[in-house]
C-alpha positions, 0 to 999 in steps of 0.5 A: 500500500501506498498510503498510511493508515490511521485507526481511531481506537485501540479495542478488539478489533482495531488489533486484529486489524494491525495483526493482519496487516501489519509486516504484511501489506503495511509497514509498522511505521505505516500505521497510526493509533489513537487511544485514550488509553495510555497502557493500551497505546503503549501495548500496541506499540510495543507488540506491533511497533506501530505509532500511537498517540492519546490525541490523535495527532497523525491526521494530516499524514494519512490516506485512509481512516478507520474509526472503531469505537464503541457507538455510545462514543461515535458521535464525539469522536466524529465531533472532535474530527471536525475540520481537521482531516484533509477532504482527501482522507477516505474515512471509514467506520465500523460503527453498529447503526451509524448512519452515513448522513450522520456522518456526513454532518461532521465530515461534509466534504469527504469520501465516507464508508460505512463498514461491517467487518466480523470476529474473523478479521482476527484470522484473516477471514472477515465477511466485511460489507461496506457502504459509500457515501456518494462522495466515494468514487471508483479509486476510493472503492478500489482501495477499501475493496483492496484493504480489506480483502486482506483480512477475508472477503469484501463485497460492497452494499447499498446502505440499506441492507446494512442492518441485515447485513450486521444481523448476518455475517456481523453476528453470526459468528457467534452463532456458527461458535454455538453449532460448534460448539454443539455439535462438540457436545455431540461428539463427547455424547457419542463417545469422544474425548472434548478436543477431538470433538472441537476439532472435528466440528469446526473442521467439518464446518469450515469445510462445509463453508469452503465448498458453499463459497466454492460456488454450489447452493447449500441445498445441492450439497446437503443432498449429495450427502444426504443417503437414503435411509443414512445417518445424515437424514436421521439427524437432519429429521431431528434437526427440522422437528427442532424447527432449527431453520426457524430459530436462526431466521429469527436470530438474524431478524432479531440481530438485525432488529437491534442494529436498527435500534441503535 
């Protein structure tokens, strides 16, 4: 990359960020934190070597901006942005329910991005949708497009689906943990020991998700290895009496709901 990065807030998942890309496609030199935690500044710097400050005073050297914070914090932090970030900086957040024109009341005169990163940032498998501003042209794009397709996949949104879009991939890593899980709790049932269990489950999972991004509906799949009178059928006839399409049709509504909310 060309630019430099700066990233407003040192949680979670501004971490995840720095892992992924850091020594990698940005040089630690490259990459800016603010955090108004003093210990924290000073633990990101010393594990990555990135540069950190408590004020944020790197906004003139940077090419894009990422602003994770927390939403209760957004609007402040926004505020504070005012007037001292170049109309050329893209600006980018990862904000649950923020909208774009919210936004764009602080920061009229730049590109802005609307973000939908998930946990699997932190493993280089992110489900990141992301939403412009009207202000974001086709260099802007291809630059967010390029930034995050290092830390998974990346596809672009119109503003409106990104409630749903949050209530899916943005939540349901924590829904695929609990299929994980409980298909563990299975095994460990059926015989086997707690680890073997775990890991069995979640390769088979990610397998499974490997060969639906591969290209073929879930359904085909599902019937290729779906034997008559087999032990699949068995277990998918108890799954269906569980009505489990239902309860998480309802998890992602509900997540989704939230986001709205917020």
């Amino acid at each position: 990359m060309t630019y430099k990065l700066g990233i407003i807030g040192g949680g979670a998942l501004a971490e995840a960020i720095i892992r992924g890309i850091c020594g990698k496609t940005f040089a630690a030199s490259d990459i800016f934190v603010a955090e108004c935690r003093k210990s924290r500044c000073e633990e990101l710097s010393e594990r990555f070597g990135v540069k950190t400050s408590l004020e944020a005073d790197f906004l003139n050297e940077i090419g894009l901006l990422i602003v994770a914070v927390k939403p209760k914090d957004a609007k402040n932090v926004f505020s504070s942005l005012k007037n001292r970030i170049s109309p050329f900086t893209i600006v980018s957040y990862t904000v649950a329910g923020l909208k774009l024109a919210e936004v764009e009341q602080f920061l009229p005169e730049n590109a802005i991005v609307r973000l939908m990163p998930n946990v699997a940032v932190s493993v280089g498998e992110s489900m990141t949708a992301f939403a412009p501003n009207s202000r974001v042209f086709d260099g802007a794009k291809d630059i967010i497009r390029q930034f995050w397709s290092n830390l998974g996949r990346v596809i672009e949104i119109d503003e409106v689906f990104m409630d749903a879009v949050t209530g899916l991939s943005g939540s349901s890593p924590a829904f695929a943990f609990l299929v994980i899980d409980s298909l563990a709790d299975g095994g460990v049932a059926a015989g086997l020991p707690r680890k073997m269990a775990i890991e069995l489950a979640a390769q088979t999972i990610f397998g499974a998700a490997k060969m639906v991004l591969a290209g073929e509906h879930p359904d085909i799949l599902r019937d290729k290895v779906t034997s008559p009178a087999g032990t699949t059928i068995e277990g998918i006839r108890v799954l269906e009496r569980g009505a489990i399409r239902s309860h998480f049709i309802e998890a992602v509504l509900a997540a989704a709901e939230k986001s709205k909310s917020m």
